[in-house]
C-alpha positions in Angstrom: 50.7 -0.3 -109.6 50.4 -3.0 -112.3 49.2 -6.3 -112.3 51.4 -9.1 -114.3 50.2 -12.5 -116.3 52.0 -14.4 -113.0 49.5 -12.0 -110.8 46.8 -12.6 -112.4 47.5 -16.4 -112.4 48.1 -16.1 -108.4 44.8 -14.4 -108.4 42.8 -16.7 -111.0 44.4 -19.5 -108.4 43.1 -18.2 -105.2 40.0 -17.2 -106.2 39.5 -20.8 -107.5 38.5 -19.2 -111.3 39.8 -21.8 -114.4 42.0 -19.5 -116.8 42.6 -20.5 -119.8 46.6 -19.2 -121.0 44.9 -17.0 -124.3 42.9 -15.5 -121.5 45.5 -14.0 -119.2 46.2 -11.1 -121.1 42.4 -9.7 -121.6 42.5 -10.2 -117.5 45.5 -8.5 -117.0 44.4 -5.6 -118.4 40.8 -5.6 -117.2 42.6 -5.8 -113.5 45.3 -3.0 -114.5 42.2 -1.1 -115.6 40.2 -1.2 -112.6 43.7 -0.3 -110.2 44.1 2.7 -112.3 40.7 4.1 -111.8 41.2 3.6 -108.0 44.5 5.4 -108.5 42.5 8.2 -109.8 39.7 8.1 -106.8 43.0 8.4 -104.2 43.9 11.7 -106.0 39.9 13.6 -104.7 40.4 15.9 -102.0 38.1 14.3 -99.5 39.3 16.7 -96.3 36.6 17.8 -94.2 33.9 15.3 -96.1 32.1 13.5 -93.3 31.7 9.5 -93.9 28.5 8.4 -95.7 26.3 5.5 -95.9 23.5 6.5 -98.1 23.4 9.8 -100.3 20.6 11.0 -98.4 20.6 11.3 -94.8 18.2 8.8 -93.5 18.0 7.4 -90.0 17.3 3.4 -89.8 14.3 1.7 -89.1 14.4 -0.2 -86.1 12.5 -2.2 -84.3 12.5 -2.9 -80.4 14.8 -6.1 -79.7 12.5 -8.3 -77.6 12.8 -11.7 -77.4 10.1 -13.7 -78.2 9.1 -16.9 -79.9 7.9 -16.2 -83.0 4.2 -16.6 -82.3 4.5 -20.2 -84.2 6.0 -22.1 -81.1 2.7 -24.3 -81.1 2.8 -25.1 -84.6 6.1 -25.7 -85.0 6.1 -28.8 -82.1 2.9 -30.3 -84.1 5.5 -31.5 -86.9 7.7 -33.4 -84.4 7.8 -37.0 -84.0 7.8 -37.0 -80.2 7.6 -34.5 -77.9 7.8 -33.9 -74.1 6.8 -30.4 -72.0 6.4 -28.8 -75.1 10.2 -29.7 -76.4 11.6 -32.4 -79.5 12.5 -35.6 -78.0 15.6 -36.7 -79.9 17.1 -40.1 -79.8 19.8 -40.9 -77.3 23.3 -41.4 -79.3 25.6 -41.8 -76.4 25.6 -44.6 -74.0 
């Protein structure tokens, strides 16, 4: 697969990058570049290789998912304007 200047023009377009017409070339074969060395990547036999995330096993850190309040509930309300039971009063904006 190969990229041409009207690709990378679509491309340049959609990804809302200003290209100047001297630079379409350079780009062209930057992107041709970068879709052969993916070419190459499909050719590794990669039957029987599990899935990866990290190149050493490692199990994630996780913490229990409890809901709380952040412990700063209290300070928090002290910057409001007006409160009530420990909410914001707001304004009404519909009559």
């Amino acid at each position: 697969m190969s990229v041409d200047a009207d690709t990378v023009r679509r491309i340049a377009h959609l990804a809302r990058i200003g290209v100047k017409d001297s630079e379409i070339a350079h780009l062209q074969g930057e992107l041709n570049a970068m879709l052969k060395f993916v070419e190459q990547l499909e050719e590794v036999d990669v039957d029987g290789v599990e899935p990866m995330t990290s190149v050493t096993p490692m199990a994630m850190k996780m913490r229990a998912d409890v809901v709380n309040d952040g412990d700063i509930a209290d300070d928090i309300i002290r910057n409001a304007p007006e409160t009530q039971d420990h909410f914001f009063l707001v304004p009404k904006v519909v009559e």
